[in-house]
C-alpha positions as CSV (number, residue, x, y, z in Angstrom):
1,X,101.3,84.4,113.0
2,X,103.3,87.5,113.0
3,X,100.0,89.4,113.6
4,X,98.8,87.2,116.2
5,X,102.1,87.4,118.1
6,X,101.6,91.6,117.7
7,X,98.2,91.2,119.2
8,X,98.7,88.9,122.1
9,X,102.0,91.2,123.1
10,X,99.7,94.6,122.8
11,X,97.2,92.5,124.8
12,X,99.3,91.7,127.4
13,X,101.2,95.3,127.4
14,X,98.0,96.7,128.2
15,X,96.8,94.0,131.0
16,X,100.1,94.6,133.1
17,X,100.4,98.6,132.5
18,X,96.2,98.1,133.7
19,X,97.5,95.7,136.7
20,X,100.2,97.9,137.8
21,X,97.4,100.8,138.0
22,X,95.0,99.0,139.4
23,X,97.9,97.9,142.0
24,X,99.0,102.2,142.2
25,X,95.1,103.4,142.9
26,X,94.8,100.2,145.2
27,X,97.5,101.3,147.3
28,X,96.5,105.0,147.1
29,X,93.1,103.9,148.9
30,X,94.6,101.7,151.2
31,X,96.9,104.7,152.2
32,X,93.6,106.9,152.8
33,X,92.2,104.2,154.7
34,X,94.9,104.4,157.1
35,X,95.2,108.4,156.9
36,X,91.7,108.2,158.4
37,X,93.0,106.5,160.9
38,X,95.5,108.6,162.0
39,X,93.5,111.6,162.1
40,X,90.9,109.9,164.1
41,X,92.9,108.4,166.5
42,X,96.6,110.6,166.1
43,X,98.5,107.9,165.5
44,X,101.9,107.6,163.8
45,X,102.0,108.1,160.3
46,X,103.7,105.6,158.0
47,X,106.5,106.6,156.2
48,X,105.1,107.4,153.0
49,X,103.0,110.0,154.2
50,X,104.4,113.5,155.5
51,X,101.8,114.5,157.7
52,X,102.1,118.2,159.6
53,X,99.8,119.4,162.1
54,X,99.0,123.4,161.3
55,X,100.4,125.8,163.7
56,X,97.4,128.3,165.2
57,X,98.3,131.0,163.1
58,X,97.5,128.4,159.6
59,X,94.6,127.1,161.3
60,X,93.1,130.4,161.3
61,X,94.3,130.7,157.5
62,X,92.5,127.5,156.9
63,X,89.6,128.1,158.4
64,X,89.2,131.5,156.1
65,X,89.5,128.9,153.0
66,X,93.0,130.4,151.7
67,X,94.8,127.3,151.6
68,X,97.0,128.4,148.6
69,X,98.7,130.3,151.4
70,X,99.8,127.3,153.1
71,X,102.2,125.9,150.6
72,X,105.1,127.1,148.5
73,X,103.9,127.6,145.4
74,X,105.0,130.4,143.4
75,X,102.0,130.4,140.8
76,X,98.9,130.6,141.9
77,X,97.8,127.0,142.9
78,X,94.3,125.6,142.3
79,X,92.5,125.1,145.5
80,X,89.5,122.1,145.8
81,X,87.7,122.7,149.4
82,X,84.6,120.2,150.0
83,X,83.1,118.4,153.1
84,X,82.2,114.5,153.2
85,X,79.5,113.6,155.4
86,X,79.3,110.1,155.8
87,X,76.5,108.0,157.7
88,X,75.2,104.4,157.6
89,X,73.0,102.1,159.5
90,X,76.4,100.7,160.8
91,X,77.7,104.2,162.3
92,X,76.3,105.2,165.4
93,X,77.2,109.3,164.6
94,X,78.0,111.2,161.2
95,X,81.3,111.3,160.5
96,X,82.7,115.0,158.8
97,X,85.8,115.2,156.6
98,X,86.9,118.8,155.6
99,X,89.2,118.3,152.8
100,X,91.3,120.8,150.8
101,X,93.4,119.9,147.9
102,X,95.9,122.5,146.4
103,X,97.5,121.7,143.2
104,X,99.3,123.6,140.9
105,X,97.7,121.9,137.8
106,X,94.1,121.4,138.4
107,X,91.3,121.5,140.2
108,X,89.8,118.1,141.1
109,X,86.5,116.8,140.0
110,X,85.1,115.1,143.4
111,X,81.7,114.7,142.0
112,X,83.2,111.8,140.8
113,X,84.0,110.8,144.2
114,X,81.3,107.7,145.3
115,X,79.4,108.4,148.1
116,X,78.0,105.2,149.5
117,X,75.2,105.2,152.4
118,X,76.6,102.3,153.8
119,X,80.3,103.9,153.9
120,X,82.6,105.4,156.5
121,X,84.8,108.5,157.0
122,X,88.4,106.0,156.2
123,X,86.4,104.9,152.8
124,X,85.2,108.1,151.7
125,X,89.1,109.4,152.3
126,X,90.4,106.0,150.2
127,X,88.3,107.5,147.6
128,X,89.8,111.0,148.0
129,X,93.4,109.8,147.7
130,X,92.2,107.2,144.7
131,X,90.9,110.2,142.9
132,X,94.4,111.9,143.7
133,X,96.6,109.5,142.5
134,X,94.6,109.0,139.3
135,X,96.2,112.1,137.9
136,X,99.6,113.2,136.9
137,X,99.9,116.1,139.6
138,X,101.7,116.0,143.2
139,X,98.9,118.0,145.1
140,X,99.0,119.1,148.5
141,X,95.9,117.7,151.1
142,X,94.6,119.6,153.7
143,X,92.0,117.5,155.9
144,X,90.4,117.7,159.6
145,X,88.3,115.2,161.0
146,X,85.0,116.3,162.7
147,X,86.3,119.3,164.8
148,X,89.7,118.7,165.7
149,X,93.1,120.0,164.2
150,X,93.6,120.7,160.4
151,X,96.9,118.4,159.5
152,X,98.9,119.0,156.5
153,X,99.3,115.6,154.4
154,X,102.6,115.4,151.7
155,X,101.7,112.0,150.1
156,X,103.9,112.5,147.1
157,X,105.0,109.1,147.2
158,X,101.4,107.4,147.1
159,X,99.6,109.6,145.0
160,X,102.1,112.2,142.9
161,X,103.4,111.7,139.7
162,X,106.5,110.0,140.1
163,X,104.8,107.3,142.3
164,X,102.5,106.3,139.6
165,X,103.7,103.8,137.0
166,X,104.4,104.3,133.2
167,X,101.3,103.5,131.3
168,X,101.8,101.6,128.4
169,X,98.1,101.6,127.5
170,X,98.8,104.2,124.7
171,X,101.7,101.7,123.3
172,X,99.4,98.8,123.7
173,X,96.6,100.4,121.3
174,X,99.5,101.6,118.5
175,X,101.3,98.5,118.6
176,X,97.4,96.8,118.5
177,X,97.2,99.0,115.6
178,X,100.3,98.2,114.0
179,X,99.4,94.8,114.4
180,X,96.7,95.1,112.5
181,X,97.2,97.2,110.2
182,X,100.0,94.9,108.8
183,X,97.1,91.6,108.7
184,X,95.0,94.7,106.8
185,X,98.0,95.0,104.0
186,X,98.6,91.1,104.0
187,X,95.4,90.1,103.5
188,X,95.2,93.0,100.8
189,X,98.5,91.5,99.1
190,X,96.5,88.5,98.9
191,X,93.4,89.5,97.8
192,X,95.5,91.7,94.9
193,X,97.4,88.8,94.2
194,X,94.0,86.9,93.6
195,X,92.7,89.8,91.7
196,X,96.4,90.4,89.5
197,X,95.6,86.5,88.5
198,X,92.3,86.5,87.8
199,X,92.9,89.5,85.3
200,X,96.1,88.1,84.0
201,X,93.6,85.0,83.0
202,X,91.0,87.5,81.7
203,X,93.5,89.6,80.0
204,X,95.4,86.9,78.0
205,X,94.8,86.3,74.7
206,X,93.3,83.2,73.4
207,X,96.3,83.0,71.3
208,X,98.5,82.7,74.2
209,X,97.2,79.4,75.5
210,X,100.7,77.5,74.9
211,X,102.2,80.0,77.4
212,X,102.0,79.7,81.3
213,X,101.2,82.1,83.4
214,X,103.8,83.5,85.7
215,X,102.2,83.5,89.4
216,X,103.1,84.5,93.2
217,X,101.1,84.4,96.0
218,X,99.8,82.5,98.8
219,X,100.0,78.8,98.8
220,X,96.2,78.4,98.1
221,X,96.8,80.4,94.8
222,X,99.3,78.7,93.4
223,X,97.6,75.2,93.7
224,X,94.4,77.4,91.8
225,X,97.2,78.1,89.2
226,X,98.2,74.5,89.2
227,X,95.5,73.5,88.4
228,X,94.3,76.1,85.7
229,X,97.6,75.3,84.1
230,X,96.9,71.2,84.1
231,X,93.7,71.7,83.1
232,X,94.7,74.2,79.8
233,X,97.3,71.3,79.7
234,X,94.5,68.9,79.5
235,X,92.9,71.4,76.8
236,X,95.6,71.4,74.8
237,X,96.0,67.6,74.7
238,X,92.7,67.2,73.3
239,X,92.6,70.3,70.8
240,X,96.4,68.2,69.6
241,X,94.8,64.6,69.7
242,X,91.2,66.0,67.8
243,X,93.8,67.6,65.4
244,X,96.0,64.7,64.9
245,X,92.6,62.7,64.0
246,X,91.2,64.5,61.9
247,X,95.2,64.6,60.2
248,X,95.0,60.4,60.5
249,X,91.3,60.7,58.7
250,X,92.0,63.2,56.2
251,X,95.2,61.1,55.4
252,X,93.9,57.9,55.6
253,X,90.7,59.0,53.5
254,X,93.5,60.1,50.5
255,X,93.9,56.4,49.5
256,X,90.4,55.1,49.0
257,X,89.7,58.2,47.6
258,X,91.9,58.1,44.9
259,X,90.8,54.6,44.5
260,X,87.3,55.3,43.9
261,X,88.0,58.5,41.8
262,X,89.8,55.8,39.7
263,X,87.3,53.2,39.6
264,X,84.7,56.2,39.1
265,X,86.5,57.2,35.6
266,X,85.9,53.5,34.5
267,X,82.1,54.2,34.3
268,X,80.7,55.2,31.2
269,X,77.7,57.2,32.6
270,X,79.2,60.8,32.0
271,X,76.2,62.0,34.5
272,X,76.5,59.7,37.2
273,X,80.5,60.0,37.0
274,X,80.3,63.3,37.5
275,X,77.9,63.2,40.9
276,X,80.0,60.7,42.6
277,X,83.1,62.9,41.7
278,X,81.3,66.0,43.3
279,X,80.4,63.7,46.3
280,X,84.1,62.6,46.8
281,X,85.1,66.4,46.7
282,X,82.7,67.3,49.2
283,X,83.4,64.7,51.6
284,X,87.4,65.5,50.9
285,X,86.6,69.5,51.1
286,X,84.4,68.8,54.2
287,X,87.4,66.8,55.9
288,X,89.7,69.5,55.0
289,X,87.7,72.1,56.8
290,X,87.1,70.5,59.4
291,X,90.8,69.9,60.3
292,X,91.4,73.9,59.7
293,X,88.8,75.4,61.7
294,X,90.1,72.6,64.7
295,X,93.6,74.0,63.8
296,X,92.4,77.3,64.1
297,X,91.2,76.9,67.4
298,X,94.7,74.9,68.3
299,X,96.6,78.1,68.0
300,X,100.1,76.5,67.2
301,X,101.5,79.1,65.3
302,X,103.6,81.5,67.0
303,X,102.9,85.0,67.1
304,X,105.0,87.8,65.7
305,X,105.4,91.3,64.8
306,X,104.4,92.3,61.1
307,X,103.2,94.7,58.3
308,X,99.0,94.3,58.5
309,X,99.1,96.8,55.4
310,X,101.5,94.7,53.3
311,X,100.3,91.7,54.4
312,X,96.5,92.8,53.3
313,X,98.1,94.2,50.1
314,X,100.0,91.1,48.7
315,X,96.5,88.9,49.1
316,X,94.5,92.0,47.3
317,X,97.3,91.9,44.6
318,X,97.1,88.0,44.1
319,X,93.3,88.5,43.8
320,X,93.7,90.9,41.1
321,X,96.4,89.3,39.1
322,X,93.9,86.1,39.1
323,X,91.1,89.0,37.8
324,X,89.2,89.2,40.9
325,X,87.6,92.5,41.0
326,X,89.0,92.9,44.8
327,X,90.9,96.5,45.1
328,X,92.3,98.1,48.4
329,X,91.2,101.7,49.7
330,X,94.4,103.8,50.1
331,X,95.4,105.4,53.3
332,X,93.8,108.4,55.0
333,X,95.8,111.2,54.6
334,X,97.3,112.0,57.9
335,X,97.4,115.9,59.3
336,X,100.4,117.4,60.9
337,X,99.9,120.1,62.8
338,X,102.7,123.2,61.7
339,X,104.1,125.3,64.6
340,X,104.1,128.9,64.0
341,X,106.9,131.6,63.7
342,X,107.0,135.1,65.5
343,X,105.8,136.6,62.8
344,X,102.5,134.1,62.0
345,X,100.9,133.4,64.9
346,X,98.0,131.5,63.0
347,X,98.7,127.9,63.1
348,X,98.2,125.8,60.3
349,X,97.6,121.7,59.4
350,X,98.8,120.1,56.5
351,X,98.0,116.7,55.1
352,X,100.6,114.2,53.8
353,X,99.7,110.9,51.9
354,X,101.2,108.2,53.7
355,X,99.7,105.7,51.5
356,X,102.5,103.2,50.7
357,X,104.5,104.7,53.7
358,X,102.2,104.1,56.9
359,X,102.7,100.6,58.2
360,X,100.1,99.2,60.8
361,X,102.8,97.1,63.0
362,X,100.7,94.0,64.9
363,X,102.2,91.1,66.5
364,X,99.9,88.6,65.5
365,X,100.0,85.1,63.6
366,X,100.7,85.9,60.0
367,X,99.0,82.7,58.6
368,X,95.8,83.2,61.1
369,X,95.4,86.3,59.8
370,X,95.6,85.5,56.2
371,X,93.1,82.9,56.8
372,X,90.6,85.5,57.4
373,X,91.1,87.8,55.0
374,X,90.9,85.0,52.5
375,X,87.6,83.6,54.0
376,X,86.2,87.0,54.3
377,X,87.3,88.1,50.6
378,X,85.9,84.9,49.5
379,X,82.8,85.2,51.3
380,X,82.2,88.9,49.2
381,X,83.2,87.3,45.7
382,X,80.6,84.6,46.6
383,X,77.7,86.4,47.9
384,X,78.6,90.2,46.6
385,X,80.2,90.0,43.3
386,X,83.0,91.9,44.6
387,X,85.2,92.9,47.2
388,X,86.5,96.6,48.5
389,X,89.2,96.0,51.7
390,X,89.4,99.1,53.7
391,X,92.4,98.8,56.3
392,X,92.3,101.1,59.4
393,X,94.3,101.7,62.8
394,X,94.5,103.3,65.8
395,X,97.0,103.5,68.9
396,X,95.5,99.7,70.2
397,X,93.2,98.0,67.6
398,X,93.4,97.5,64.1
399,X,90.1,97.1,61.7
400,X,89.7,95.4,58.6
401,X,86.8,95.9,56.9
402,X,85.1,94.3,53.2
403,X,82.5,95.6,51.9
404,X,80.4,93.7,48.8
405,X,77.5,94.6,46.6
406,X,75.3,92.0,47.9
407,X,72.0,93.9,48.2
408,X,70.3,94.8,51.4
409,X,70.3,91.9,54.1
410,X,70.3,91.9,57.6
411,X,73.3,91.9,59.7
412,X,71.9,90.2,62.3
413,X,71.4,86.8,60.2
414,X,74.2,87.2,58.8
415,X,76.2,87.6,62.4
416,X,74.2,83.9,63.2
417,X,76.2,82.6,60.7
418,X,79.4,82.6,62.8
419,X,78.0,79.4,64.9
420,X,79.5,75.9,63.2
421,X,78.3,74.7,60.0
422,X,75.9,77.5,59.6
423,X,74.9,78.6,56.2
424,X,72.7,81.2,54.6
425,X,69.5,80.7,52.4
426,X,71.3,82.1,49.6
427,X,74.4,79.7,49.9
428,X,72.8,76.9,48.4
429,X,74.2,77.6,45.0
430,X,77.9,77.8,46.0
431,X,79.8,75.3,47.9
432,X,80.7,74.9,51.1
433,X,80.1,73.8,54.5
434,X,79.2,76.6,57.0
435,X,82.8,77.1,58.7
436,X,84.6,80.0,57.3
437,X,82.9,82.7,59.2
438,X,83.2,80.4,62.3
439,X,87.1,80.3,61.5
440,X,87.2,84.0,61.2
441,X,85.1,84.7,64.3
442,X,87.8,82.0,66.3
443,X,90.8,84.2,64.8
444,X,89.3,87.6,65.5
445,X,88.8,86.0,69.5
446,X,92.2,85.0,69.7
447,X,93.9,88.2,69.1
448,X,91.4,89.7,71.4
449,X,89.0,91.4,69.0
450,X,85.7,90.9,67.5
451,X,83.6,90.3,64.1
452,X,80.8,92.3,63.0
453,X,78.3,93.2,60.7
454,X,76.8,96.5,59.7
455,X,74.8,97.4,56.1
456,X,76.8,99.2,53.7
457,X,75.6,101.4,51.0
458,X,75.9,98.8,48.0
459,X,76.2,95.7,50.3
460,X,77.5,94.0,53.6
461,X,80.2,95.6,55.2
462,X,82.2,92.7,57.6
463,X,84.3,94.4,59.9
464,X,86.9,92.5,61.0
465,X,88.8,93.9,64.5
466,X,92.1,92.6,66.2
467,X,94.3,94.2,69.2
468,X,97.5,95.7,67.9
């Protein structure tokens, strides 16, 4: 509104500063018109024209050309002398104007003067003093009609500068510009207000789904964020409800399965006992992880800032006290660079062992991440007899990576295996149900990074990545 209000006022600046020149070179042709007259006919001039008939001594001047010497200008004036010779099917002779304009500022262009066929001396004139009053100057006209007396014409107040009014064009096109070059930074405020909350959405962790996005903006954006936020409300309702179901299953599932594990130690087959216990662990086991990959992807616990390293090292170290052959690589060394005196000017790096000491800080969900490093530990004890955890960070992303002694396989299967109760060929032997890598993958998404699979030099190397 505020820009439209801009642009109709700079419209309408610029149509009355054109009206009120239209109105100035109207009049200034209209006072030619009747200048024509009077030279014709030596009639009474009106009294916004000074008009003074040249004494004989001028004349002569004039007739020379040297109409500079006719006025009282101290620098030397710029003199415009040209002839209009008008005829017409509706004049019965030619008509002759001998015109001389002297100006101390320039030197008229009356080429640009029209020269109709059907015209008359008094509109030729009107054209003259149009031209004259379209500048900023106060000239001086010398004219004679046919062959009669040269007249001096002071028209100051028709055609010189202070006659002419103040144009406002100029303003009209800045404030035009003003105008819009404010509707050019709203509508980019808007459009980076749009773009500020579509990579707020794309930035944000999966992790942060309980939190709401903090949004300003137009109207029309906030409803989008309205309803994004009702329908991550909506999300969350069903990821709770899905979780509380498969809570109310796994619960309710406790009773008749202690019923039939009782029933089941009343049989004296010691074969068939033992299959229908197996099945009643894997149905229990299968329940069970279900309801943590569906927690997994619920995301109720809160993040917060830890230790990666220490809390990596207390699961290697209950590993090993059970006698898992799972061990943890030690810190790289780090390098400090030594600044040199006056008298060695050769500087020199020396490496510290930080291992113990260097602490990769994360703000991340403690129990997510121990989650994964169990799954992926397991998942090397299984398949590759053992376990090495390597645990490296940068300035923004954190890697942990186990490598196994597996044997050659591809990665690429193995990275297939993060899709929902998918298992390998050679998992037939050892139990499970095709969802720890699937829960690994989900936890590696919500704090923003990835998993990955490359071919070590004993085994599989899984490299799991989080943001810092």
């Amino acid at each position: 509104m505020l820009a439209a209000t801009i642009g109709a006022g700079s419209v309408w600046i610029w149509m009355h500063s054109h009206a009120a020149w239209q109105s100035h070179l109207q009049r200034a042709f209209n006072s030619g018109l009747r200048l024509s007259d009077i030279l014709r006919e030596q009639a009474s001039p009106p009294s916004d024209l000074e008009i003074t008939q040249l004494k004989p001594n001028d004349i002569l001047i004039a007739n020379k050309g040297k109409f500079g010497l006719l006025t009282d200008q101290s620098a030397t004036p710029y003199v415009t002398v040209f002839s209009l010779k008008v005829s017409g099917p509706k004049l019965r002779t030619q008509e002759t104007l001998s015109l001389a304009i002297v100006s101390s500022d320039l030197q008229y262009p009356v080429r640009e003067i029209a020269k109709t066929k059907d015209g008359s001396a008094a509109v030729a004139l009107g054209d003259v003093t149009r031209l004259l009053a379209s500048y900023c100057s106060d000239p001086i006209l010398f004219a004679r009609y046919q062959d009669g007396y040269w007249y001096k014409i002071d028209g100051s107040k028709v055609w010189g500068c202070d006659a002419a009014p103040t144009d406002r064009r100029p303003h009209a096109v800045l404030l035009a510009l003003l105008g819009l070059g404010f509707l050019i930074l709203r509508l980019q405020d808007v459009a980076a207000n749009f773009s500020a909350y579509a990579a707020l959405l794309g930035a944000q962790r999966r992790s942060d789904i309980n939190e709401t996005s903090p949004v300003e903006g137009p109207l029309e954006l906030l409803e989008i964020a309205n309803q994004v936020e009702a329908y991550r409300e909506r999300e969350r309702d069903a990821l709770e409800k899905r979780a509380m179901v498969l809570s109310a299953v796994s619960h309710d599932l406790g009773t008749p399965a202690t019923r039939a594990r009782l029933r089941i130690a009343l049989i004296e087959d010691e074969e068939l006992r033992q299959k229908l216990e197996r099945d009643i662990d894997q149905m229990t086991h299968m329940i069970d992880s279900i309801l943590n990959y569906t927690r997994s992807e619920l995301s109720a616990e809160r993040p917060r800032r830890l230790s990666l390293r220490a809390l990596i090292s207390a699961i290697v170290d209950d590993y090993q006290d059970l006698g898992h052959p799972v061990t943890l690589a030690a810190g790289p060394p780090v390098k400090i660079k030594m600044q040199h005196s006056v008298f060695d000017r050769n500087p020199r790096s020396r490496a510290f062992n930080m291992d113990g000491l260097h602490q990769v800080i994360v703000t991340a969900r403690p129990l997510a991440l121990r989650r994964a490093a169990t799954n992926l530990i397991e998942n090397a004890l299984k398949y590759g007899r053992r376990a090495h955890v390597t645990l490296e960070a940068n300035a923004t992303q954190a890697h942990l990576t186990i490598a196994d002694q597996g044997g050659r396989i591809d990665p690429e299967l193995i990275a297939k295996l993060t899709t929902p109760f998918s298992r390998g060929e050679n998992s037939k032997a050892n139990p499970g149900f095709g969802l720890g890598l699937t829960i690994v993958d989900t936890i590696a998404a919500q704090h923003e990074g990835s998993l990955t699979f490359e071919q070590g030099a004993q085994g599989l190397n899984v490299r799991f990545t989080i943001q810092r």
